[in-house]
C-alpha positions as CSV (number, residue, x, y, z in Angstrom):
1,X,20.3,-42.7,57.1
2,X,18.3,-39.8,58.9
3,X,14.9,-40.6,59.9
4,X,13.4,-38.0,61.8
5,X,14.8,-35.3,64.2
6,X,14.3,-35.9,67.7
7,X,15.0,-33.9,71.4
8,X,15.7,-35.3,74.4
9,X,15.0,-32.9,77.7
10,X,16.2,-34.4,80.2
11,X,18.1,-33.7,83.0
12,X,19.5,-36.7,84.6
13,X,22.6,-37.3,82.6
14,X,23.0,-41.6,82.1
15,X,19.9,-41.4,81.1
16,X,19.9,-38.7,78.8
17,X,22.7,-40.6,77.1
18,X,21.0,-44.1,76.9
19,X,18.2,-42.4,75.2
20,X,20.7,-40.7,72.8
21,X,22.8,-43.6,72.0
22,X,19.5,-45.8,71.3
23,X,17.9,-43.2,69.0
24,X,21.1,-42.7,67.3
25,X,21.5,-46.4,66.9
26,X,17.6,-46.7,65.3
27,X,19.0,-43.9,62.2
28,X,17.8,-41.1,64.2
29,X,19.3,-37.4,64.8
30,X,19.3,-36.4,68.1
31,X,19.7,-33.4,70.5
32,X,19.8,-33.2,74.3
33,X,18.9,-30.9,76.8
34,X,19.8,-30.6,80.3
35,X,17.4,-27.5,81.4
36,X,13.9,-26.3,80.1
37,X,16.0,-22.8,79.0
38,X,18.1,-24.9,77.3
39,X,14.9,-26.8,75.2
40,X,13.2,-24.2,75.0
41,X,16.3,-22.5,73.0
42,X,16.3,-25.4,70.9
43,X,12.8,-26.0,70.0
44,X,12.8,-22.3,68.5
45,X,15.5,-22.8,66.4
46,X,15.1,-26.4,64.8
47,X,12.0,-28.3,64.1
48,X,12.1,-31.7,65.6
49,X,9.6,-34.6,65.0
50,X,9.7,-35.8,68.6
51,X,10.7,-34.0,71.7
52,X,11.0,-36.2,75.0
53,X,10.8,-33.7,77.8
54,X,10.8,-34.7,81.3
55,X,8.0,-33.1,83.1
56,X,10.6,-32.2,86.1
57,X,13.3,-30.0,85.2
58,X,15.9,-28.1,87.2
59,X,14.4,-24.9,86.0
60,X,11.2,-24.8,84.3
61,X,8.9,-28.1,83.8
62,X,7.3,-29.5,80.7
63,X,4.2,-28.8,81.6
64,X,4.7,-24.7,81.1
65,X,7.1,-25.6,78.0
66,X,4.2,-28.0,76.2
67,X,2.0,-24.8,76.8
68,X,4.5,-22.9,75.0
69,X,5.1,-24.9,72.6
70,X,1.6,-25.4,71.8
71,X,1.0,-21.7,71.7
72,X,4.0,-21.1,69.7
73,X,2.4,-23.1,67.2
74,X,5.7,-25.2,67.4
75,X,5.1,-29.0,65.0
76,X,6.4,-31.2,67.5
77,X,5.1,-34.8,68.6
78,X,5.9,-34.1,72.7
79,X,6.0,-37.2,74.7
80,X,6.5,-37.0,78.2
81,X,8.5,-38.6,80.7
82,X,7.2,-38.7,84.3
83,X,7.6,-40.1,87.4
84,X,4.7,-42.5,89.3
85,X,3.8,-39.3,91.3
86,X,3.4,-37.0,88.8
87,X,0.7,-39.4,87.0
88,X,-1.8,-36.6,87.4
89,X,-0.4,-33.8,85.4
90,X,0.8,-36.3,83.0
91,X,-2.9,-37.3,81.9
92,X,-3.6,-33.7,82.0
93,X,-0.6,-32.9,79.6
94,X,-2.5,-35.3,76.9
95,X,-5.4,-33.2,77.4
96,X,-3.2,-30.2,76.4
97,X,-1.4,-32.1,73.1
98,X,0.9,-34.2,74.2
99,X,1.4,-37.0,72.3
100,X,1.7,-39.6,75.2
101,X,3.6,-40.5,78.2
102,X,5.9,-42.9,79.8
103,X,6.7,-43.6,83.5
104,X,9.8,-44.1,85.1
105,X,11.6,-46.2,85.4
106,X,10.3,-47.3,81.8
107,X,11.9,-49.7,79.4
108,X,14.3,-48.5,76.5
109,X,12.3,-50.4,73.8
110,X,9.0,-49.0,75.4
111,X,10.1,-45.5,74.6
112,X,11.5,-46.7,70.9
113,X,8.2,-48.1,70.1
114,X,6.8,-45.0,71.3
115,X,8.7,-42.9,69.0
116,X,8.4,-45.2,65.8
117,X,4.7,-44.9,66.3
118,X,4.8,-41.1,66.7
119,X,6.8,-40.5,63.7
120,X,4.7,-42.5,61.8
121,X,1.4,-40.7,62.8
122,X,3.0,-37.6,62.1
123,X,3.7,-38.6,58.8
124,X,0.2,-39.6,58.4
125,X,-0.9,-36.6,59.5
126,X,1.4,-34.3,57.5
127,X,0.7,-36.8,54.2
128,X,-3.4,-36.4,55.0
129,X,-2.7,-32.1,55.3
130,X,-1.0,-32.6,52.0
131,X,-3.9,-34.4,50.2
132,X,-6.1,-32.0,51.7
133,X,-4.1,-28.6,50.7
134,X,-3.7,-30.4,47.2
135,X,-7.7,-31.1,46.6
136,X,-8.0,-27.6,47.6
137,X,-5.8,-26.8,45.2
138,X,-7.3,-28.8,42.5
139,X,-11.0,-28.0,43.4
140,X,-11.6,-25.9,45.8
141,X,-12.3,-22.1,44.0
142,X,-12.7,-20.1,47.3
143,X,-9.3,-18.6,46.3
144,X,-10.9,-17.0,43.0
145,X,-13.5,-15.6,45.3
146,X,-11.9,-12.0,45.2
147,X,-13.0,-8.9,46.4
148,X,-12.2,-6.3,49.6
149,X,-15.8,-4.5,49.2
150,X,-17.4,-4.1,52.7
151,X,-20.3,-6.5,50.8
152,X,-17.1,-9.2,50.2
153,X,-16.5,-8.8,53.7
154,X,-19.6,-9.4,54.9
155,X,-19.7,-12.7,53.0
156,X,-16.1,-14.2,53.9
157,X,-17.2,-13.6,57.5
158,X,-20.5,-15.6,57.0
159,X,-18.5,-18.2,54.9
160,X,-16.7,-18.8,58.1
161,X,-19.9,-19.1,60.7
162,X,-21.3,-21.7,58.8
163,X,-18.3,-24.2,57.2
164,X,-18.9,-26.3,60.4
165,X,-22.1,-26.8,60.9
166,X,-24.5,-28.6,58.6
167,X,-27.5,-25.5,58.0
168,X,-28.6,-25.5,54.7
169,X,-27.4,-22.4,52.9
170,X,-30.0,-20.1,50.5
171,X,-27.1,-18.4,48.0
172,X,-29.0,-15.5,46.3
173,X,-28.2,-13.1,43.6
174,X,-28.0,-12.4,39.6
175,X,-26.4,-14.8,37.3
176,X,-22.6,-14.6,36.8
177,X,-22.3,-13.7,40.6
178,X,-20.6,-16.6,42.0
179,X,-23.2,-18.6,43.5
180,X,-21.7,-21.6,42.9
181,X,-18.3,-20.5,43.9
182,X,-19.6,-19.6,47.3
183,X,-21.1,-23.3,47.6
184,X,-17.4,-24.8,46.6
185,X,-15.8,-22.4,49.0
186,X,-18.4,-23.6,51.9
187,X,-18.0,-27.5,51.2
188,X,-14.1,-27.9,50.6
189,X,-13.4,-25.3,54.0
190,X,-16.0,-28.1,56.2
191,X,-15.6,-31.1,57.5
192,X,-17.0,-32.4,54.2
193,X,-14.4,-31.4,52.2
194,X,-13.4,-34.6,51.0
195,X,-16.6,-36.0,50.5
196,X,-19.0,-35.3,47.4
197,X,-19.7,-31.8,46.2
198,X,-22.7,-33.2,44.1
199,X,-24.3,-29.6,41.4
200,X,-27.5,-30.3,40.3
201,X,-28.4,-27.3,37.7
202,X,-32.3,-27.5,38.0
203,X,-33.0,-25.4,35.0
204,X,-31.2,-27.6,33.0
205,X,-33.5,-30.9,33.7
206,X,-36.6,-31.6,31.9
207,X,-39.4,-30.9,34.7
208,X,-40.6,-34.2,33.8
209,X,-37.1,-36.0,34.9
210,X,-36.0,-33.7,37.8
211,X,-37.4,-36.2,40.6
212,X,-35.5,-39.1,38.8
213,X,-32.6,-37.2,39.2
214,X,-32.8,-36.1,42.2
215,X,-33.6,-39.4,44.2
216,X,-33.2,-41.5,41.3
217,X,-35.7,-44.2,40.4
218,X,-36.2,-48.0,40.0
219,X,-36.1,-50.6,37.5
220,X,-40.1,-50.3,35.0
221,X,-41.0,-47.4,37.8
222,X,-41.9,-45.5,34.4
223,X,-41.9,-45.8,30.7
224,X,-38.2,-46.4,30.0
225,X,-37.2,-46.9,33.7
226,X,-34.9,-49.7,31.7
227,X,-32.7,-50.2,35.1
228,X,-32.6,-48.9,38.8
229,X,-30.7,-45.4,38.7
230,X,-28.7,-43.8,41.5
231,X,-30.0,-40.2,42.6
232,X,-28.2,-36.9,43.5
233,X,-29.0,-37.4,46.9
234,X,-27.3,-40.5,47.0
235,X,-24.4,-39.9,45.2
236,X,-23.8,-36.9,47.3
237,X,-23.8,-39.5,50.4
238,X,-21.6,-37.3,53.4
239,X,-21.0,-35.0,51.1
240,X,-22.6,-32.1,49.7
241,X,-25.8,-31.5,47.3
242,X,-25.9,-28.3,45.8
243,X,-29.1,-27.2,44.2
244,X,-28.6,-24.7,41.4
245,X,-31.7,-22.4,40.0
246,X,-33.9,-24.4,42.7
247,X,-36.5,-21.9,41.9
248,X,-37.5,-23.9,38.6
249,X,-38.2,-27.1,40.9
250,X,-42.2,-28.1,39.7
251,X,-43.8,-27.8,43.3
252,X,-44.9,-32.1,43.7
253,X,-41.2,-32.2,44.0
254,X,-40.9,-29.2,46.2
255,X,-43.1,-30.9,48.4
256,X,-40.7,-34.3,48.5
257,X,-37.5,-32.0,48.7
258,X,-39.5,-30.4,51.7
259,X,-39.8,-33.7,53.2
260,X,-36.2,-34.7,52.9
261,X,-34.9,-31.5,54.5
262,X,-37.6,-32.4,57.6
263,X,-37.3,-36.1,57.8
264,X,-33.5,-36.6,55.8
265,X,-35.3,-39.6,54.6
266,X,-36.3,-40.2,50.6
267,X,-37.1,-42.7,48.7
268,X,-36.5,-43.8,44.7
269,X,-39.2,-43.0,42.4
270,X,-40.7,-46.2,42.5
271,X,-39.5,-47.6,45.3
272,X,-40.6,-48.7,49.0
273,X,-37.4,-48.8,51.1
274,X,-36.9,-45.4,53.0
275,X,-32.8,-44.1,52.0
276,X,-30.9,-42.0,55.2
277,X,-29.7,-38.4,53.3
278,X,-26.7,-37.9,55.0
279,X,-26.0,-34.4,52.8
280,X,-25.6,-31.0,53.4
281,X,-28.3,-28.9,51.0
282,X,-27.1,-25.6,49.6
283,X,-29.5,-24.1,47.5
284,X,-29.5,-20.8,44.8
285,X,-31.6,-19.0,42.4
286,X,-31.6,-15.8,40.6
287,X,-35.1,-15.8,41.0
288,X,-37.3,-13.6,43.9
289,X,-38.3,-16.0,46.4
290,X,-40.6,-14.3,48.3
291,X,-42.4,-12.9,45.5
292,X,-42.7,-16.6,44.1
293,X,-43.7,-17.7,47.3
294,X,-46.9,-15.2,47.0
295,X,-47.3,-16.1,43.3
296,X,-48.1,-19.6,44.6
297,X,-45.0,-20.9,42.2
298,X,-43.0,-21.7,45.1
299,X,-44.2,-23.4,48.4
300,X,-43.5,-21.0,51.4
301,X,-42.5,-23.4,54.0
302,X,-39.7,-25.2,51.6
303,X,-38.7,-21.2,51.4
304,X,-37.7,-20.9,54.7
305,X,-36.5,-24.5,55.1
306,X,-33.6,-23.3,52.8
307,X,-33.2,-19.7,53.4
308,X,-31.5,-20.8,57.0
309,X,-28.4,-19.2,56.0
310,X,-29.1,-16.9,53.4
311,X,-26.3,-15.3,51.9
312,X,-26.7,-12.5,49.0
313,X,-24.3,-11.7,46.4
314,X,-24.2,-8.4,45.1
315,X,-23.7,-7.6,41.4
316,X,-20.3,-6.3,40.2
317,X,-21.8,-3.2,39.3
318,X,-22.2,-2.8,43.6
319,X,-19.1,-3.7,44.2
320,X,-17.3,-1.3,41.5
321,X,-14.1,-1.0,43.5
322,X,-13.5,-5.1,43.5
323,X,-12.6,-4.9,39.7
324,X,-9.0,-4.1,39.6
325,X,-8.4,-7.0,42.3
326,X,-10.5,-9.5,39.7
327,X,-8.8,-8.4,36.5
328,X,-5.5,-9.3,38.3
329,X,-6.7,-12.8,39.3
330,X,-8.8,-13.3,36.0
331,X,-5.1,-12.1,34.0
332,X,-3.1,-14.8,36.1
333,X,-5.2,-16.9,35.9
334,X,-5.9,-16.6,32.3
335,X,-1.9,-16.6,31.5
336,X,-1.3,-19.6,33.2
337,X,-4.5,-22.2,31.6
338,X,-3.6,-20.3,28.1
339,X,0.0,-19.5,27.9
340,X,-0.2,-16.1,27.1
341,X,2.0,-13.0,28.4
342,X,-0.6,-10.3,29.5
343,X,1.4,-8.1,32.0
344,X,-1.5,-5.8,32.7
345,X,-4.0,-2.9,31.3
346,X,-3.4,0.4,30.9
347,X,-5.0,2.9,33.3
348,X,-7.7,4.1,30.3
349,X,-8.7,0.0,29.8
350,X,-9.0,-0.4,33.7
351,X,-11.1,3.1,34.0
352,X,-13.5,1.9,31.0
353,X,-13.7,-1.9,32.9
354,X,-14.6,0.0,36.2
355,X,-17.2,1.5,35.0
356,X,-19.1,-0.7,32.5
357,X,-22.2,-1.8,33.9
358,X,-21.5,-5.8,34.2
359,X,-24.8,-6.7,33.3
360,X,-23.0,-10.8,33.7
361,X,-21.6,-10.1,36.0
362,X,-17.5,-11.4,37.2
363,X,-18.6,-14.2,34.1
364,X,-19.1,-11.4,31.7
365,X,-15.5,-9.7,33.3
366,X,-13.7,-13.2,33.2
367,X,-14.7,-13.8,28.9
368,X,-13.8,-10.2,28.2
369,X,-10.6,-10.7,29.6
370,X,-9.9,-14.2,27.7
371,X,-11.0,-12.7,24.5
372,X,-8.9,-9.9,24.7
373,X,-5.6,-11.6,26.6
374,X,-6.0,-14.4,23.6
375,X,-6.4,-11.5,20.5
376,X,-4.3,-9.0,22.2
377,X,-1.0,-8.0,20.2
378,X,1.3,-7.3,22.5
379,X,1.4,-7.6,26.6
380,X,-0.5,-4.5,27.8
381,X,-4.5,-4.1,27.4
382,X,-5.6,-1.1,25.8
383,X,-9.2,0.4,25.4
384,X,-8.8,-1.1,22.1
385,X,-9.0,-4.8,22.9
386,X,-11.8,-4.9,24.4
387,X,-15.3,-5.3,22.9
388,X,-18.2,-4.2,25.7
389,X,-21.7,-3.6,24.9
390,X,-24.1,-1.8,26.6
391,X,-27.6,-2.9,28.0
392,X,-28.9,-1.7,24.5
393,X,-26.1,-4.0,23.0
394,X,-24.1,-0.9,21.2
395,X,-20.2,-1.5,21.2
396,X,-18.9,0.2,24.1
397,X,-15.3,0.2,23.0
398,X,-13.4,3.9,23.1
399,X,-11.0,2.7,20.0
400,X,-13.5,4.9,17.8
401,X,-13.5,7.9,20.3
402,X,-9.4,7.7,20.3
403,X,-7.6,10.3,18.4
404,X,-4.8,8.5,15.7
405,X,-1.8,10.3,17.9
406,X,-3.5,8.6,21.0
407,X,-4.2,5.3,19.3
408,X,0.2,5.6,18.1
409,X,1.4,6.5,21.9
410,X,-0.4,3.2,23.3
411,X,1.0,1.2,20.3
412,X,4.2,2.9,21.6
413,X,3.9,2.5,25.0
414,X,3.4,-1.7,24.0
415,X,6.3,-1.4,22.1
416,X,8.9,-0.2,24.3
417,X,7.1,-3.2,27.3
418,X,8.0,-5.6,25.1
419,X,10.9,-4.6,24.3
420,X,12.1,-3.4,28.0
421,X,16.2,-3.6,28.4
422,X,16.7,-4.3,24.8
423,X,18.7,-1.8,22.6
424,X,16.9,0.0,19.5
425,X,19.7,2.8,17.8
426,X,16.8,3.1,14.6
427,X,13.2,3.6,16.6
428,X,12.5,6.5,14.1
429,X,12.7,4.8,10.8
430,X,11.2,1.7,12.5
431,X,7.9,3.5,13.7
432,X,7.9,5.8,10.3
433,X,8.0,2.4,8.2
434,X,5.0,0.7,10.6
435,X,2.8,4.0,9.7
436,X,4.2,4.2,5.9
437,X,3.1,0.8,5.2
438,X,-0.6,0.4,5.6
439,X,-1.2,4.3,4.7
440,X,0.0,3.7,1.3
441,X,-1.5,-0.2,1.2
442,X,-4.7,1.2,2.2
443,X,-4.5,4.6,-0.1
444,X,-3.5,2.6,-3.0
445,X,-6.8,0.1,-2.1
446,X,-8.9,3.5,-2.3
447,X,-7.9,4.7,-5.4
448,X,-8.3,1.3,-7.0
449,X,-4.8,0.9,-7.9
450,X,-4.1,4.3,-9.3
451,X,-0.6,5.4,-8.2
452,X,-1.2,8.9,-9.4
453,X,-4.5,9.4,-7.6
454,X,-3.0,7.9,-4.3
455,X,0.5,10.4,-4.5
456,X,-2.2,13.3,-5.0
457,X,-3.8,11.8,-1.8
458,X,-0.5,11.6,-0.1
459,X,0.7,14.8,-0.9
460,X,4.0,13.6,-2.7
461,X,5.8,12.8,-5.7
462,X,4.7,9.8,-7.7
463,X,8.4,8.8,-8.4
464,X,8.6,9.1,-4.5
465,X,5.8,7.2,-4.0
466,X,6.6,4.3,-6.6
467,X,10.4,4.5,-4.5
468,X,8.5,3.7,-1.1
469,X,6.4,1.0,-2.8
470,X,10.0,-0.8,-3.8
471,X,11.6,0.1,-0.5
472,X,8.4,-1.4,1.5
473,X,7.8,-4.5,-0.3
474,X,4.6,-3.4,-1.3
475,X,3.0,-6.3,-2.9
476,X,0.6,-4.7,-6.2
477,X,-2.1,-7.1,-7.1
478,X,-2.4,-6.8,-11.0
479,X,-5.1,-4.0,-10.9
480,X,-2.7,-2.4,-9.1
481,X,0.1,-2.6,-11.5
């Protein structure tokens, strides 16, 4: 059974064959090489878990071709095999990604051993990559964080300054933004990622609790302190502590959260024993700061302790071009967590989305979308489906400023999507029929029932109109009849 592809480079040839014949024997593919051309051709062409490359080849050395390879970007554990006199460039080939070396003359379990170990750490490695492209996956939102607007730009390009290091991060901007999602993208792209993303929603908490859950509290510390309670700060231990709306913190726990970002020591309500907070602080408000700062509502040195990094997210109404690329996402998205078919909106639904104000922002965009992807009849958005309103909260919808030939084509134009490659030899009679119906339904509704009034309405026949109630199915209630 095949457990791993490996190459040997070497150009002595017994040797080259004991190594070959011992792999083979241990399950292993193999392929030799007796030049560094000849390596190099196959390490282009077939991924192997191990190479062994002798560091002295007839034409180029494995020194330049672990450089290469390296470059190249080429998966391969490279172990090297060296002579006692070549000791130096073999340490300084580990310094450049080898995976280790062995001397010559070396023993033939040696170099098995060294093998079996390497396979196995690279199927740690490649198992640990997985986990950590699947909790992305599962958690990490940076991919929703759409947008090509030079202000996008600007942001991504912060985002990566500051993953590694451990500033604290001031996220500003109007609700629905994203501040959150900028926080999640931060944390899982670090080298917290798979550590705590801990969201404490400040406005949420009674102002009277906040501390408590914040740096949690011990047992009788207060009326209905009933047990010693674990804290945010804790429970975010190496990870990260994200503090949502911090401008509603009262300002006595300002002053301990100054203390913690100074000292990253806190204690419990309560309590004596001083707590290490190993955490990253990200912070963000809707609020103005600076304006609370000289409205004495928020202290001015716990300001700038978290505006390190600040980063600003403009509204979507800034960003006006970003909305096509969002109401792609938000459609995908929404088609895949709700199982419907939305292929897309028409050009007069994307114009009226582009320029609605947003006054929530990609929130507000996102629950438009679901409302109108989950009541929508047929695959395409029209102008139709969707319900805006305006800052003064009048319906912003252009169904009522449609004329009844445009409001047919779009029901058309549905039509004939979903019914793409599919055969229809009787479209007239089918369309007339969907029209016929609910004028008469709703004419005979008007006129209370009166057949004669509703044929005078109609401008036909009564006999023909009693004919089309028979051919219809028209169901009469008894006033009707």
């Amino acid at each position: 059974m095949e457990q791993g592809k490996i190459l040997i480079a070497e150009d002595e040839e017994s040797l080259r064959w004991v190594l070959k014949k011992a792999l083979e024997d241990e399950g292993y593919w193999v392929q030799t090489a007796a030049t560094g051309e000849a390596a190099r051709e196959y390490l282009g062409g077939i991924r192997f878990d191990v190479t062994l490359m002798d560091i002295k080849l007839p034409d180029v050395d494995g020194l330049t071709l672990l450089k290469e390879t390296k470059e190249a970007g080429i998966d391969t554990a490279m172990i090297l095999m060296t002579a006692q006199s070549t000791m130096r460039n073999a340490i300084e080939a580990m310094k450049n990604g080898a995976y280790d070396y062995v001397t010559k003359p070396f023993d033939l379990e040696e170099v098995l051993v060294l093998v079996r170990r390497a396979l196995e750490s690279r199927k740690l490695s490649r198992d640990f990559r997985e986990l950590k492209e699947e909790v992305k996956k599962r958690f990490e939102p940076g991919v929703s964080m759409i947008g090509s607007s030079t202000a996008m730009q600007k942001i991504y390009k912060t985002i990566g300054q500051v993953v590694n290091s451990d500033a604290t991060i001031l996220i500003q901007g109007e609700s629905g933004t994203g501040k959150e999602l900028v926080a999640k993208t931060v944390h899982y792209n670090s080298p917290r990622w798979n550590k705590p993303f801990i969201a404490v929603h400040c406005a949420a908490v009674p102002r009277e609790l906040i501390e408590s859950e914040l740096f949690g509290h011990e047992k009788g510390s207060f009326t209905g302190a009933l047990e010693r309670r674990i804290g945010k700060f804790e429970l975010a231990e190496g990870g990260t502590l994200f503090l949502d709306e911090v401008g509603d913190i009262p300002l006595d726990v300002q002053t301990k959260l100054l203390r913690v970002l100074q000292d990253r020591e806190f204690s419990r309500v309560g309590g004596k024993e001083l707590l290490k907070a190993d955490v990253r602080i990200m912070a963000a408000t809707n609020l103005d700061l600076e304006r609370a700062v000289k409205e004495k509502r928020f202290r001015e040195d716990l300001y700038f302790r978290l505006k390190v990094i600040p980063i600003y997210l403009p509204p979507l109404r800034e960003r006006r071009g970003d909305v096509p690329l969002l109401v792609g996402y938000f459609i995908e998205k929404i088609n895949r967590e709700m199982g419907t078919e939305i292929s897309g909106v028409s050009p007069e639904a994307l114009k009226l989305l582009e320029e609605h104000p947003w006054q929530g922002n990609v929130r507000e965009l996102e629950n438009i979308l679901i409302r109108a992807a989950v009541l929508s009849p047929g695959p395409i958005l029209f102008p139709s489906d969707f319900t805006l309103q305006s800052r003064q909260g009048e319906s912003l919808t252009e169904v009522d400023n449609l004329s009844l030939e445009e409001i047919i084509r779009h029901k058309l134009e549905d039509y004939f999507e979903r019914t793409k490659g599919v055969d229809v030899d009787n479209l007239y009679n089918l369309v007339v029929e969907r029209v016929e119906r609910p004028l008469i339904e709703l004419t005979l509704r008007k006129t209370r029932g009166s057949q004669i009034k509703a044929a005078q309405i109609l401008g036909i026949n009564r006999n023909t109109l009693r004919k089309k109630i028979t051919d219809l199915h028209i169901k009469l209630k008894k006033d009707d009849e």
